[in-house]
N, C-alpha and C positions, 0 to 999 in steps of 0.2 A: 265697620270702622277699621281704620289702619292703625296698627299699634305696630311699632320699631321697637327693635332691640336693641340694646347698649352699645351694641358692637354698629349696628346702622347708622343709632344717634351719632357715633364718633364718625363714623364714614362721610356722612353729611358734613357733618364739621368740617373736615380736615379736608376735602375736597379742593374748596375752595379757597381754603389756609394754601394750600400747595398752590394750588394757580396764582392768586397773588403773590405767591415766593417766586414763581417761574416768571410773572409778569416784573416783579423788583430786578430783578437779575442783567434786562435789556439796560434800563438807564445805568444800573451798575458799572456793566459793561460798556458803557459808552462813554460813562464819566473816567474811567479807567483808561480807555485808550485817547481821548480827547484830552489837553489841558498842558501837562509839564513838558514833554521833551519841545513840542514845537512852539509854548510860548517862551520856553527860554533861546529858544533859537532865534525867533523873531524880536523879542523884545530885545534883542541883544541888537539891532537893525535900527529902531528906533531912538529918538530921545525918551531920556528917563521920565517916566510919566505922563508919557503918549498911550494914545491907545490904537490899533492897528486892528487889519484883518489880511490876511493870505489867500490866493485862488493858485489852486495850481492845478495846470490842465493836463493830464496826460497823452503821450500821443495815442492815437486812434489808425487801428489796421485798415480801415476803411474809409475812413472820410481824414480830409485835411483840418487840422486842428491848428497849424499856422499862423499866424495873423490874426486868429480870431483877438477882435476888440474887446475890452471890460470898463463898462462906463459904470463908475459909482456913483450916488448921489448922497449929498452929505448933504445938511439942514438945511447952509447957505450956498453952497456951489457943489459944482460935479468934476470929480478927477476921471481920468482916461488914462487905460496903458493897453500894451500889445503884447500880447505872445508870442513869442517867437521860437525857435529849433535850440538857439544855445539858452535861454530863459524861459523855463515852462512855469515859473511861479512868478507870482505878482503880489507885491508886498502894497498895500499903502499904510502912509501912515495919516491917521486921522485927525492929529494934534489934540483938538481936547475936545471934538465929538464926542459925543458919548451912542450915537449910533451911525447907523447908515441904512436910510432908507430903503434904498432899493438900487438891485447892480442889474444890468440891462447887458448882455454878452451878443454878439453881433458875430456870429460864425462866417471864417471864412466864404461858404456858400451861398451867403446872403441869409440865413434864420436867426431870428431873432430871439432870446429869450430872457422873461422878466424876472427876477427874485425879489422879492419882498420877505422883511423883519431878517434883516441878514445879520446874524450871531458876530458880536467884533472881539475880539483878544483868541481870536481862532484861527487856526488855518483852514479852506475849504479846497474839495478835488471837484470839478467842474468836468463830466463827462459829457461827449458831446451828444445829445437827446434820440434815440433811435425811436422810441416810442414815447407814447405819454406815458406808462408807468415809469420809464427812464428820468422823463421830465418831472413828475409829483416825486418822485422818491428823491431826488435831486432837492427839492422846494422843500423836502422834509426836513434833510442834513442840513441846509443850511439857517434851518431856526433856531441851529444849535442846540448844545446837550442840555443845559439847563430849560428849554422850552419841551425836547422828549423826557426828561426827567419828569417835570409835574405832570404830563399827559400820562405816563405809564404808571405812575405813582397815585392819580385820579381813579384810574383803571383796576389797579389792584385794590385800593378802599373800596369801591364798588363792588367787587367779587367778594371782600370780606362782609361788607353790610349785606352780602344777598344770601351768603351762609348762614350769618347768625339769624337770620330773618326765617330760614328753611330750617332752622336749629326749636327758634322760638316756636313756628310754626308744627313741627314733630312732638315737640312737648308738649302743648295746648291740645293734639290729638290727644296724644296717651293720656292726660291726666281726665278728659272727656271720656274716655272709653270706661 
């Protein structure tokens, strides 16, 4: 039979307690650098009580980032804008949307690429996709913070129900022994 020490039981514990602190820390971190400096920037662009979203594409040492197209689609119609060399961010404003479907970006080279559940009152940076991890991690950012917040926040209860569960389980040894 396995009998733990006090000092194990705690080790068991706190394992886990640490991993979901390490796992809290991402959306912390994201809710932190996401939100106030670029919604007062932008909301300052729009009429008062609009709601917006931002793509801004940076340039690319390798590919043309130029012209690429940004079609959004909103409930009942789709807006369209261009990127260009003196304007690398592209504002719209939503009016009284409350989301935005899905933005469809049309790279200058002819590739096409889809986003879906696009985060609005945010700015987004739109890299142009070299690989699919380039492409999902792109799909990620733009769920916005509040959609990695509950997933990382889902994740960390998870690791604490599976501590205490590995806590419960160590004590039910010992008092068996």
């Amino acid at each position: 039979m396995l009998t733990l020490s006090s000092q194990q039981r705690l080790l068991l514990f706190l394992l886990p307690l640490i991993a979901a602190a390490l796992l809290l820390w991402i959306p912390v971190r994201d809710a932190l650098e996401v939100g106030m400096p670029d919604a007062e920037i932008y909301e300052a662009d729009v009429p008062e009580g609009h709601h917006w979203v931002a793509f801004t594409v940076p340039e690319d040492d390798i590919y043309t980032t130029n012209g690429a197209m940004l079609s959004l689609e909103l409930e009942f119609e789709t807006v369209e804008a261009q990127v260009d060399a003196a304007n690398r961010t592209v504002l719209f404003d939503l009016e009284d949307n409350e989301e935005a479907h899905a933005l469809t970006v049309l790279w200058p080279d002819g590739r096409e690429q889809r986003f879906t559940n696009v985060a609005i009152d945010e700015r987004h940076e739109l890299a142009y996709p070299r690989t699919i991890n380039d492409a999902l991690s792109a799909q990620w950012a733009l769920r916005g913070a509040f959609f990695r917040f509950w997933v990382w926040t889902g994740a960390a209860a998870l690791l604490i129900l599976f501590g205490l569960r590995v806590l419960s389980w160590a004590q039910s040894q010992e008092s068996h022994a």
